[in-house]
N, C-alpha and C positions, 0 to 999 in steps of 0.2 A: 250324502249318499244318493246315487243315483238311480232311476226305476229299473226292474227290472223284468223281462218278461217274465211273464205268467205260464209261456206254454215251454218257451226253449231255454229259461232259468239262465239266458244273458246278460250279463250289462248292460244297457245304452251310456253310448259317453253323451254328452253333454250336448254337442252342437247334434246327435241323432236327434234328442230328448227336443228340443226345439225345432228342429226339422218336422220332426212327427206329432208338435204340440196337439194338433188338431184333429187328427185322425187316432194316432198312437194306434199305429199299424207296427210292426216289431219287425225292424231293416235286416235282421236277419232268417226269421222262421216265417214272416209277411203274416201272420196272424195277428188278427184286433185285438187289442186290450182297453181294457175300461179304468177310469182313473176313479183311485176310491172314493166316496160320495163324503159329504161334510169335514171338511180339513179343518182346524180350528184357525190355522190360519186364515183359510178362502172365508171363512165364516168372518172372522176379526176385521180382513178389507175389507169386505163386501159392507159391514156395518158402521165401520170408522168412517170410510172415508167419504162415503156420503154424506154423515156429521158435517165432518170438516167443511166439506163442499157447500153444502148449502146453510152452513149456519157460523161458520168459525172463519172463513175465507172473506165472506163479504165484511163481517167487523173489525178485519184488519186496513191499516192506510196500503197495505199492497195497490200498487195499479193492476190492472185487469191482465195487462203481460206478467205481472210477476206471479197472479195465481191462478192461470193459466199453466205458468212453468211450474208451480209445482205439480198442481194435479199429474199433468204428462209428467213429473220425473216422478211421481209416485208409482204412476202405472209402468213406466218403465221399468222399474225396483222391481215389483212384482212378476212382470215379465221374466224378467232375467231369472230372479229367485226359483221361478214355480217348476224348471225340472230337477232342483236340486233333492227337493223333497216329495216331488210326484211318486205316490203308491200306485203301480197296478193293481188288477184284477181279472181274472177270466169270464168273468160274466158282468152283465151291467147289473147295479144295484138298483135295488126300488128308492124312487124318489123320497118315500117316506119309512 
């Protein structure tokens, strides 16, 4: 599913959704939206993969290219994945 605005209740197609990752300015009504606060997935990488990184990557015989390559295709996966299930919102959330 992909987000949709908050103020002009449109779709974004996919390559908008990447376009706007950063801003998530809404390409058609130009009003900001906010992406909703703790995803369980953003929660799930953000605490996996640093595991991995710093404690499961180096006890492998991988050479230094090969976990290297993964980390970057890990974050590319995420890359790609995170407008498919980006929630808006019309206001920013509090941090806590």
């Amino acid at each position: 599913m992909m987000p949709t605005c908050q103020h002009c209740k449109k779709q974004w197609t996919y390559f908008q959704s990447i376009k706007n990752l950063l801003l998530l300015r809404c390409p058609y009504c130009k009003e900001r939206n906010y992406a909703r606060k703790f995803r369980k997935r953003d929660i799930a990488f953000g605490v996996i993969l640093p595991i991995v990184i710093l404690f499961i990557l180096p006890l492998t015989s991988l050479s230094f290219i090969g976990r290297t390559s993964i980390v970057f295709g890990a974050i590319i996966v995420y890359l790609a994945t995170y407008p498919i299930k980006l929630t808006l919102t019309k206001e920013e959330e509090p941090i806590f």
